[in-house]
Structure formats: C-alpha cells, structure tokens
C-alpha positions as CSV (number, residue, x, y, z in Angstrom):
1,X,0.0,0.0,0.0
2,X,1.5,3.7,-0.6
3,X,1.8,6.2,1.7
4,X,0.7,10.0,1.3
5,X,2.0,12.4,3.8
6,X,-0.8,15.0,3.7
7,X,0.5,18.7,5.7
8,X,-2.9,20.6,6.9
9,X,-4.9,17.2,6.9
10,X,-7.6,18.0,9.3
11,X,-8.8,20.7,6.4
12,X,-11.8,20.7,4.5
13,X,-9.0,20.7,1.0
14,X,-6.6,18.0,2.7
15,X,-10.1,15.8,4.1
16,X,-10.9,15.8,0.5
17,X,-7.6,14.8,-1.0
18,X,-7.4,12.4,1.8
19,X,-10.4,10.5,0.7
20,X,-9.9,10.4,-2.5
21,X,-6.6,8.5,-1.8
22,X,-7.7,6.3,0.5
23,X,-10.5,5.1,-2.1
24,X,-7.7,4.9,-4.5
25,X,-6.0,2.4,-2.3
26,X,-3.3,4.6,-0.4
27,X,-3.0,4.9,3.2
28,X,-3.1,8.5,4.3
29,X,-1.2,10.1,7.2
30,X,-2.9,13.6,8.1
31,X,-0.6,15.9,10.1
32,X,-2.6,19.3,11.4
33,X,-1.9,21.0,14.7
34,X,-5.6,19.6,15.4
35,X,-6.2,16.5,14.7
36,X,-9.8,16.7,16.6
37,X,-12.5,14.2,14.6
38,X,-10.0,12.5,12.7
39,X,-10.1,8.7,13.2
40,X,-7.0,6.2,13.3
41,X,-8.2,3.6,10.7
42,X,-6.3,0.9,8.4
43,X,-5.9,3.7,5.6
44,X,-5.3,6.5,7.6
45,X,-3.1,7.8,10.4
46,X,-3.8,11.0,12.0
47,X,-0.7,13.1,13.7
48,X,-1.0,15.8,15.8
49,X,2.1,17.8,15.6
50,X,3.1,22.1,14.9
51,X,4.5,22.1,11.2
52,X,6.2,25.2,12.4
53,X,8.8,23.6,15.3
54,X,11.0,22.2,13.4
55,X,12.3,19.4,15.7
56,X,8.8,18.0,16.4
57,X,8.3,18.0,12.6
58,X,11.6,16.0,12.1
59,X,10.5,13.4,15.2
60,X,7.2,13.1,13.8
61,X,8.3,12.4,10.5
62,X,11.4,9.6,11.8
63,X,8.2,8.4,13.2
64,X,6.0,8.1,10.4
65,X,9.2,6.8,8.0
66,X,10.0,3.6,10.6
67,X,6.0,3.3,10.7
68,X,5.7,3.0,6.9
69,X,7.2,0.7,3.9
70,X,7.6,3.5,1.8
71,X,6.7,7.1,1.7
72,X,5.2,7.9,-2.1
73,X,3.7,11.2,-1.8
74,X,4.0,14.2,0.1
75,X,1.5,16.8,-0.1
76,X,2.7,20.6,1.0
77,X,-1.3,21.4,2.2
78,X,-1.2,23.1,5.3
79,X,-1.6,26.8,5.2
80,X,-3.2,30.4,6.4
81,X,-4.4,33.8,4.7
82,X,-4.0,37.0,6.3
83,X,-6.6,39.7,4.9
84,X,-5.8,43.0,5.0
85,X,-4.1,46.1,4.0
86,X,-0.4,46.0,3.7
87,X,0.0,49.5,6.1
88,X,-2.3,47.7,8.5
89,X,0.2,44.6,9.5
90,X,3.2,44.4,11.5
91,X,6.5,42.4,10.3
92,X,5.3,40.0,13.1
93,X,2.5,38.9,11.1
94,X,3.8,38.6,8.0
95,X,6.6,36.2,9.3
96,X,4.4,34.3,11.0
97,X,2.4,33.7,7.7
98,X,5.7,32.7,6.1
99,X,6.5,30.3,8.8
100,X,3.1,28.2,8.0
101,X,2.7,28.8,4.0
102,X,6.3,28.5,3.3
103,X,9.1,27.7,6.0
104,X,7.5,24.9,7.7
105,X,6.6,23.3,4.3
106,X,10.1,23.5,3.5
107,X,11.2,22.0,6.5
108,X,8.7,19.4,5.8
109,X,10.6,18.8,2.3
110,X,13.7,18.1,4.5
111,X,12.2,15.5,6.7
112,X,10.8,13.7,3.8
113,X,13.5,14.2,0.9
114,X,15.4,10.6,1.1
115,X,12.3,8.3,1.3
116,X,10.9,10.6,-1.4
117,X,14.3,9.5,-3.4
118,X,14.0,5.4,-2.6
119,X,10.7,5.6,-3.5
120,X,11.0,7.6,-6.9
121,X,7.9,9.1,-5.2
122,X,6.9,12.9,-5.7
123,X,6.2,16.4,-3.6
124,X,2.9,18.0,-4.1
125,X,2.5,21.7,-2.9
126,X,-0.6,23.1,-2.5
127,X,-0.2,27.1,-4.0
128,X,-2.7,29.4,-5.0
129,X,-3.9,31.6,-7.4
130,X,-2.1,34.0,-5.2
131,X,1.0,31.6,-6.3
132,X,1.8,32.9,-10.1
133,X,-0.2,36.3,-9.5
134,X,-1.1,39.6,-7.3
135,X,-4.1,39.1,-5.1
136,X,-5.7,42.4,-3.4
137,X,-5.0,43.2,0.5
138,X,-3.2,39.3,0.6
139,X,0.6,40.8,0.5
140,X,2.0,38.4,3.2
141,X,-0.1,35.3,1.8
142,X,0.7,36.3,-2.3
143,X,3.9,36.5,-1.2
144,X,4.7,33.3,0.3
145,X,2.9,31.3,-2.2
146,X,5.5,33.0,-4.4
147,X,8.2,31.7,-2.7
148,X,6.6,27.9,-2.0
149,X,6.3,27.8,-5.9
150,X,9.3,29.2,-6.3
151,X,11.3,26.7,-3.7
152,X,9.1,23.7,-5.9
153,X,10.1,24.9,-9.0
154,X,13.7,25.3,-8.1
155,X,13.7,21.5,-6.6
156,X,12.1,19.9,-9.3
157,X,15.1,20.1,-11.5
158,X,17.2,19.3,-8.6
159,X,15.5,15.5,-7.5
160,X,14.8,15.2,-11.2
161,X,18.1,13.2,-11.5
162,X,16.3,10.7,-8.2
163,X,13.0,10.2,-10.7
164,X,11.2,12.4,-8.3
165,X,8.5,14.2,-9.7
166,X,7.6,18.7,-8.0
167,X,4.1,19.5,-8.7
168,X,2.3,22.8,-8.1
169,X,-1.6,22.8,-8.0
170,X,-2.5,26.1,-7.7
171,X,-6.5,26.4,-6.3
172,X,-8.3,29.4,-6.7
173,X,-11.1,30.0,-3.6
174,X,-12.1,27.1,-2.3
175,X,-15.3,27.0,0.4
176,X,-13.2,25.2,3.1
177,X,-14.3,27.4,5.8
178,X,-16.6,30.4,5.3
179,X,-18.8,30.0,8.2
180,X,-15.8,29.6,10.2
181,X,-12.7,32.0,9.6
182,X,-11.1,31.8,13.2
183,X,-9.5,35.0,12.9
184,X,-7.0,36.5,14.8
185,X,-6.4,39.9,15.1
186,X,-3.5,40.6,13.1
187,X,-5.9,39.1,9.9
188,X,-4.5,35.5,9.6
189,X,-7.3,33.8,9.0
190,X,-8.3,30.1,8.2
191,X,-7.8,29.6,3.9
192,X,-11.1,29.0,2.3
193,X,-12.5,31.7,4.6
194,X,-12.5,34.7,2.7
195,X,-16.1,36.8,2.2
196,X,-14.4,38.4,-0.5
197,X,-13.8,35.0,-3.0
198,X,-15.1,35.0,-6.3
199,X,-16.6,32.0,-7.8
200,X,-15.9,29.2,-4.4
201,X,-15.4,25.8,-5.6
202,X,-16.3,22.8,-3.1
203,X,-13.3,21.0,-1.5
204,X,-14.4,18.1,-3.2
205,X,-14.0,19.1,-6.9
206,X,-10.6,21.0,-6.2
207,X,-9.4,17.5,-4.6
208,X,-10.7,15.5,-8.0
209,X,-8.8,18.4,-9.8
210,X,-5.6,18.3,-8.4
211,X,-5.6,14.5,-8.0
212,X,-6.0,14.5,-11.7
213,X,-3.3,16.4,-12.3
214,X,-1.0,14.1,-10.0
215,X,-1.9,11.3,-12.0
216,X,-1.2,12.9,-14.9
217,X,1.8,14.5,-13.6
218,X,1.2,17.4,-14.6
219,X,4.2,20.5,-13.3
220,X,1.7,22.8,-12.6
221,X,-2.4,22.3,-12.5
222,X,-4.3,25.5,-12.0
223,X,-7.7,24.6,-9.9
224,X,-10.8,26.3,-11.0
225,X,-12.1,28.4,-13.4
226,X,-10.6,31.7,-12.0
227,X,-7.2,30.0,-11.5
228,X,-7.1,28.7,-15.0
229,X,-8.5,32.4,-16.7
230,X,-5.7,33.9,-13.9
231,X,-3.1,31.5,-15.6
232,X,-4.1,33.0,-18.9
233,X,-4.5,36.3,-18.8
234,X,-1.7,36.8,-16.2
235,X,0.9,35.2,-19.4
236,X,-1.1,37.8,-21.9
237,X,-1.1,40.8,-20.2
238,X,-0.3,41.3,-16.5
239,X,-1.5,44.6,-16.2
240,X,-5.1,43.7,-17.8
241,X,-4.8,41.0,-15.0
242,X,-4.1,43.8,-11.9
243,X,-7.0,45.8,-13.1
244,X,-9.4,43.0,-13.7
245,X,-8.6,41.4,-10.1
246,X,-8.7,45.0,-8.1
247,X,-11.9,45.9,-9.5
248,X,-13.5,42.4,-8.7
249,X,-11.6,41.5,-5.5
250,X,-11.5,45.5,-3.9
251,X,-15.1,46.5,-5.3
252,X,-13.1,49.6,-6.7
253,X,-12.9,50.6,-10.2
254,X,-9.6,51.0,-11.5
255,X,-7.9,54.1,-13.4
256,X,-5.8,53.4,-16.7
C-alpha cells in the first residue's frame, strides 16, 4: 500500500484529497496541529504535531518513515491567509504567515527528501492563485505562495536526477471554511474563509482536480475556473490581470 503524507490534513482541502486516496488504495497520514474528529483507521493515520517547530516536525516524521514501507507522496497542504491592508500589519504577522505557507513546508521537504528518493515518489505543494499572481490586501499570503512555488520549482530540477517528480496545484477559492474563519487579530485567517472569494469551488472538486493532475503529472495544475482564466491572462497581459482582479476583489474601479 502507498503512503501519502498530507500537511494541513484536518482541512476541508486535505479531508478531500485524503479520501480520494484512500478510495484509490493509499494509506493517508494527516498531520494538522488539530487532529480533533480524525479517526486512526487501516488507511489512515492521523498526527498531531506544529509544522512550524521544526524538531517536532523532524521526530514526527522519523516516526512516520519507521512506521511505513515506503513514503510515495508528500503533499505541502497546510496553510493560512492574512486579509488585510499592507499599512495595516506588522513584520510579526507577515513572518508568522511565512512560517506556516512556506518555512515549515520547506522543513517538511527536509524531513521527507530521502524516502521521497528510494521511493521515486513525488512532492505536491498546494499554492494558489495568489501563487503565479497579485491578489488584493493578501501581501503576506501572495507573497509566500510566491516563494513555495518558487522553492518547488527550483527543486524539481534538482531531485529530477532521483525520478522524483515537483508538482504545483494552484487552487483558486475554495469553500473550506466560510462559516468559520477563526481570525485573529492581526488578519491571519483560516484559507477558504474569505467573504471576498469570487466563484468558491467545493473541496471536493478541487481534490478530483488536483488528484488528476498528480496522476497525470502534470508540473503545474491550476484549480478552478478563475485560476485557469488567472493562468491565462496573467501570461497575456499582466497589467489587464491587476486591473481586472482589483476591480473584482476591492469593489473599486480602477484608473488606466
């Protein structure tokens, strides 16, 4: 049975991919901080653990590697947004958004990297829309999914010489948790949250999406209808993109 390592399991997004798997006949480990309501079953093992300590991430993955008979698939899932003005945030919060979007997902590519190579297996990381292009009052968040795609990228020709495989999917806004944001006061918010998200696709058929493009192997899947017209028009005409996305995303028109 293969093993996928799924970061930010407990989500609706990595719930999704999880079952998908699972029906597929791979055994799923979920890690979240909060692994509250997941079950231990003979396709899946939750782990509770903070991606963002570093040495509990590396015990919990030594863990999970003696555990396992191989380690096929790691998907880079877990993540936040942080709404909200640039002028309005401190350094504080922007770190702390790189810490979960990016650092600890690179960490996370550490712990993992040799089983990854014996298995020929391949790294999955979860981007955005916000990944390839400018996304209004999401500085901190655009700018770490820049950086995850760009770290993904950058490794893919890297472990290409192992026959491991880097894939970006790159979601637009997906309902994971409207009703529920659980934000804190410096704007980092749940993802899948936002009341400002145009067109919300269910986790469900971004997980079918992206799992396509795994099987398919695809470097880079955008997710959605937005993220696929964002792919587009971002490689046509940037500005025509910036304009477009204030206008829809702020509410306010834009001058030329």
């Amino acid at each position: 049975m293969r093993t996928a390592i799924i970061s930010g399991g407990n989500g609706g997004l990595g719930r999704a991919m999880a079952q998908l798997l699972e029906a597929r006949g791979w055994h799923c480990v979920l890690m979240d901080i909060n692994t509250t309501g997941l079950e231990a079953s003979p396709s899946r093992t939750p782990v509770t653990v903070d991606l963002t300590d570093a040495k509990a991430l590396h015990i919990a993955a030594k863990q999970i590697i003696a555990s396992r008979p191989s380690i096929d698939l790691v998907i880079y899932n877990a993540g936040v947004s942080q709404i909200g003005p640039f002028a309005d945030t401190d350094a504080a919060s922007h770190r702390r958004v790189f810490e979960i979007n990016y650092f600890a997902a690179v960490e996370m590519t550490r712990a993992f990297l040799h089983p990854i190579r014996k298995s020929r297996g391949t790294h999955l990381a979860i981007s955005s829309v916000a990944g390839f292009a400018p996304l209004h009052g999401r500085t901190a968040y655009a700018a770490s999914k820049h950086a995850l795609q760009g770290f993904f990228t950058s490794l893919r020709s890297e472990e290409a010489a192992f026959g491991v495989y880097c894939l970006i999917a790159a979601p637009s806004f997906v309902a994971t948790n409207i009703a529920n944001p659980d934000q804190t006061e410096d704007g980092i918010q749940r993802p899948g949250s936002a009341s400002d998200g145009v067109d919300y696709m269910t986790p469900e058929s971004a997980a079918n999406i992206i799992l396509q493009g795994l099987e398919k192997r695809r470097d880079f899947t955008p997710v959605g209808r937005i993220a696929k017209i964002s792919s587009l028009l971002m490689r046509a005409s940037p500005k025509l993109y910036q304009r477009a996305m204030r206008k829809k995303i702020s509410g306010k028109s834009v001058k030329k």
